[in-house]
N, C-alpha and C positions, 0 to 999 in steps of 0.2 A: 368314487372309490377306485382303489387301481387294486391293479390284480397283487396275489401274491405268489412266493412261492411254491410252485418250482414251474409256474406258469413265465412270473416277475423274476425276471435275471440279471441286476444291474449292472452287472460284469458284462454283459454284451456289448456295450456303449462302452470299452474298457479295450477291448482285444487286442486293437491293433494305434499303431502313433498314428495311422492318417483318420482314424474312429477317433480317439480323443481328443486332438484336435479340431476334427470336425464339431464337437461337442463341447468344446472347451467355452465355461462360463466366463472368463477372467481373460484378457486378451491384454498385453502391452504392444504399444506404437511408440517407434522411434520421438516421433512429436509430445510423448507423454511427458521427457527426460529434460529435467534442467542440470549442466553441469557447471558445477560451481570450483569457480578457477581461484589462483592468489595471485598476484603482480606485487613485486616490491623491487622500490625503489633503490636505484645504483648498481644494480647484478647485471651482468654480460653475460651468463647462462644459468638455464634453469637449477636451483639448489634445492633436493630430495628433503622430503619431508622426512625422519626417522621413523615416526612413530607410525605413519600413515603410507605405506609402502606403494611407489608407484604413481603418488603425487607428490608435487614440487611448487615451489615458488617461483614463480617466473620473471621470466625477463621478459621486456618489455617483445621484444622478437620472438622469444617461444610463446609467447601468450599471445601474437595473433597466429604463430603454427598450430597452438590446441586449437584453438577458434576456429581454423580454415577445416579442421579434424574433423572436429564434432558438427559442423558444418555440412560437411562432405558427408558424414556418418547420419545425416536427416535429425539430427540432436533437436529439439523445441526451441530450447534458450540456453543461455548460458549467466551465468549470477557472479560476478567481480567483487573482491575484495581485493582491498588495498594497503601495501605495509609501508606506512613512508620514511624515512632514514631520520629523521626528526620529529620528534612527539614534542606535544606538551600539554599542559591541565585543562584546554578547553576544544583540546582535537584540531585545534587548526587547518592541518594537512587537508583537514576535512572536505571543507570547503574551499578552498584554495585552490584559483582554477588551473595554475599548473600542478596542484596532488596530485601525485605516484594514480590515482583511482580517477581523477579525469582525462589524465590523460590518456589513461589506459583504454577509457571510456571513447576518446576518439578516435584511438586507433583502430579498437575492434569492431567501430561499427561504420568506421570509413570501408572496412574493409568484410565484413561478412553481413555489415546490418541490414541487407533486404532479403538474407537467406537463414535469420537467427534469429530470434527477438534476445536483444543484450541489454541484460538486469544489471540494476547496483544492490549491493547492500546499503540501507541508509542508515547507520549506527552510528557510534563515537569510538568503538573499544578499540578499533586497529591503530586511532590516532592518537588518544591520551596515552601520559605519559603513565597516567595510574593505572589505564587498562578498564577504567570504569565505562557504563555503558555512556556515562553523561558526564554533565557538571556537580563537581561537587561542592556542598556545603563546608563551613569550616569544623565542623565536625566528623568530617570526611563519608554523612551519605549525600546518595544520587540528588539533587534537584530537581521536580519531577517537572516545575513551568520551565525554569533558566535551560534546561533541556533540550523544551522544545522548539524556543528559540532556534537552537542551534541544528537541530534536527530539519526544520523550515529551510535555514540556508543551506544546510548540505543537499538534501534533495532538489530543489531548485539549481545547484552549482551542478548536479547529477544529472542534471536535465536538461541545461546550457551543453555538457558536453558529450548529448546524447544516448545518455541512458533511455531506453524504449519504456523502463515499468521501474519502478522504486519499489524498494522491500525493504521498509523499516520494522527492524529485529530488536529494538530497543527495550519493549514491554514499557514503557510511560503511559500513562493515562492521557488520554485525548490527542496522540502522536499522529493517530491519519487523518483526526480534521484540519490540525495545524499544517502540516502536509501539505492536504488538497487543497485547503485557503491558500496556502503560498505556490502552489504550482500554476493554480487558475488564476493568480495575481500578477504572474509574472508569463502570460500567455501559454502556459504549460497545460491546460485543460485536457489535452487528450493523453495525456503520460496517466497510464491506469499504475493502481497502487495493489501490488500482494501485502498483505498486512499479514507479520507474525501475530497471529490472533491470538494461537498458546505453546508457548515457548515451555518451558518446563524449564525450572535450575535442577538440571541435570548430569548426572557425572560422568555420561555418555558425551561432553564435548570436550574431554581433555586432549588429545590429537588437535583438533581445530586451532586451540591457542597456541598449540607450536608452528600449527603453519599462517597463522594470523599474527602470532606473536601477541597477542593478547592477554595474556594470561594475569586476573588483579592484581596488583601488588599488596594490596592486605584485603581482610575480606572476601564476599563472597556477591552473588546476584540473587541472593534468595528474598531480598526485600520486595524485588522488581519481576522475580520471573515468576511463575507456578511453582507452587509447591507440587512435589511428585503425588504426595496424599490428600493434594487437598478436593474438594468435593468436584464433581462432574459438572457441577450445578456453573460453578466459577468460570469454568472452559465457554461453555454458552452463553454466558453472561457479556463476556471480553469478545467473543466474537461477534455477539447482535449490537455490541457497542459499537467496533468495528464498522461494520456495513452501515450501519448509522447514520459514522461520520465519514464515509463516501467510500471506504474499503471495494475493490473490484474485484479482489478472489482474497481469499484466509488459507493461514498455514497451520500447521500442526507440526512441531517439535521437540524432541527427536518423531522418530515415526512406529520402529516396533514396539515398542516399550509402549506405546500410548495409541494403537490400532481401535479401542472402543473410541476414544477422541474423535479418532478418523470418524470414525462409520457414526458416531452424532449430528458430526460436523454436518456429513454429507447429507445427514436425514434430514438438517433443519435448516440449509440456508439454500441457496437458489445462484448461488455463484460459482465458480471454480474453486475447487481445494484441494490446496499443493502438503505433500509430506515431505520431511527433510531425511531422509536417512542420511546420518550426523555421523560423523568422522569414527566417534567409538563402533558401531554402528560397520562399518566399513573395514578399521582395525582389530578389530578382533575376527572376523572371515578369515582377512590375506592373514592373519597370525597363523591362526588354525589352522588355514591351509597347508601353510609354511611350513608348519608339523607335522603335514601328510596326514594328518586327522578327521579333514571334512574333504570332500570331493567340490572345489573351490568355485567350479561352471553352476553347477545346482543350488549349489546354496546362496550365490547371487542372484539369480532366478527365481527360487523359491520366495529368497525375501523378497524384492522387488513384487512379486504377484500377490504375496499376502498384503502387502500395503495398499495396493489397485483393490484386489478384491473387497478390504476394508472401508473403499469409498475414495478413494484419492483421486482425482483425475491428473495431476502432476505429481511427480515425484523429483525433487531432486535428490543426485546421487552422485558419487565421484565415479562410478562403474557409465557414466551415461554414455559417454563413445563407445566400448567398448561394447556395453549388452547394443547399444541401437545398430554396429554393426553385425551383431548375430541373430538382429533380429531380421 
């Protein structure tokens, strides 16, 4: 039994910034932070995202400057997407060992890959022309095997041009064993896999597709992602599938909007697990801020800690240079 009042003072532990700190349950490390960049192809300087203030698309030059940044800043990792000047129906660019995203992939890790661990996304939607995550059917849904076909060779092209970890965000069924079959086939064995375990079709990634340029051309991803109401039960399900089939850490996306996820996540699996705080997510802060509405340091901070403290041990964030050098 603990004492109470007016013996019990929890305010004591309160008084002073070097007390709460000293007591503080919830701690972020610069090594926590993955920042997830864009590279697109044929640009000579960075082009400003609109929606997503203070991120850009890069060129191929500014995108190993953020790199050598977040580097310097003690950043974890860093996560690559890639926009390439020609699309078409079955993502080609994809794989394609000069894609806008391999190549990118050896420049950033010729050049910071023993001081960063540098992720790809393994997806379709930045390359098709339709913006879908996969192949499609002539009926125009996703393919969920012809898929993972392609899914195989991207990561594998991902890992010829030095991608350290694959993060397939696809939501396809049996995406990380076909994966890790072709990574371990192609002597890729030790390239571990972050598996989007639950992605959520969420209306919190609208920003993302303007600086992915992804956005469907008809349609939507609610066949393939999480439903936002659908049962807890299904999040659990898709991630012990995961780990399975050889997953080496699971994501949870978006991240505030789905904090019970998190702290599930964390309860029931025995790997690392990464939260995405997603572009809306990020957009709506620097808006508010913009307004003079929210005090813009704090409420980066704030989110950022409720996500840790919800079980996250990674977070990616586009704030990740910027909080790892305040911290």
């Amino acid at each position: 039994m603990s004492a109470q009042f007016p013996v019990a003072r929890p305010r004591r532990l309160r008084r002073t910034p070097a007390l709460r700190a000293m007591v503080a349950g919830t701690r972020l490390h610069p090594a926590d932070l993955i920042l997830p960049l864009f590279v697109k192809e044929g640009i000579t300087e960075p082009h400003p995202v609109g929606s997503m203030p203070g991120v850009s698309q890069h060129s191929r030059d500014s995108l190993r400057k953020a790199a050598h940044e977040a580097a310097e800043a003690g950043v974890g990792g860093l996560i690559l997407f890639g926009v390439p000047a020609v699309k078409d129906a079955r993502g080609s660019a994809g794989d394609d060992p000069d894609g806008i995203l391999q190549v990118a992939l050896r420049d950033v890790t010729a050049e910071v890959g023993d001081a960063i661990v540098v992720m790809a996304d393994t997806c379709l939607d930045e390359f098709t022309d339709h913006g879908h995550c996969g192949i499609l059917t002539e009926s125009g849904e996703v393919d969920n095997d012809a898929t993972l076909e392609r899914y195989a060779a991207v990561a594998v092209a991902q890992a010829r041009a030095g991608a350290q970890m694959v993060a397939p965000s696809g939501m396809m069924d049996g995406q990380v064993a076909v994966i890790r079959k072709a990574l371990d086939a192609e002597g890729f064995a030790g390239v571990p896999i972050l598996a989007y375990s639950a992605k959520y079709a969420s209306a919190f990634y609208g920003p993302f597709r303007d600086a992915a340029e992804c956005a469907p051309q008809f349609g939507d991803r609610a066949g393939h992602q999480q439903d936002p109401a659908g049962p807890l039960e299904e999040a659990l399900r898709e991630v012990r599938l995961d780990l399975a089939e050889g997953a080496d850490a699971v994501m949870v996306k978006p991240a505030l909007a789905y904090l019970d996820v998190i702290r599930r996540f964390r309860d029931e699996v025995d790997v690392p697990v990464a939260a995405y705080q997603v572009s809306g997510e990020y957009a709506m802060i620097e808006a508010a801020a913009a307004n003079g509405w929210v005090d813009r340091d704090r409420m980066i901070m704030e989110s950022l800690v409720s996500i840790k403290r919800a079980g996250a041990d990674l977070i990616l964030t586009y704030w990740a240079t910027e909080v790892a050098r305040r911290l």
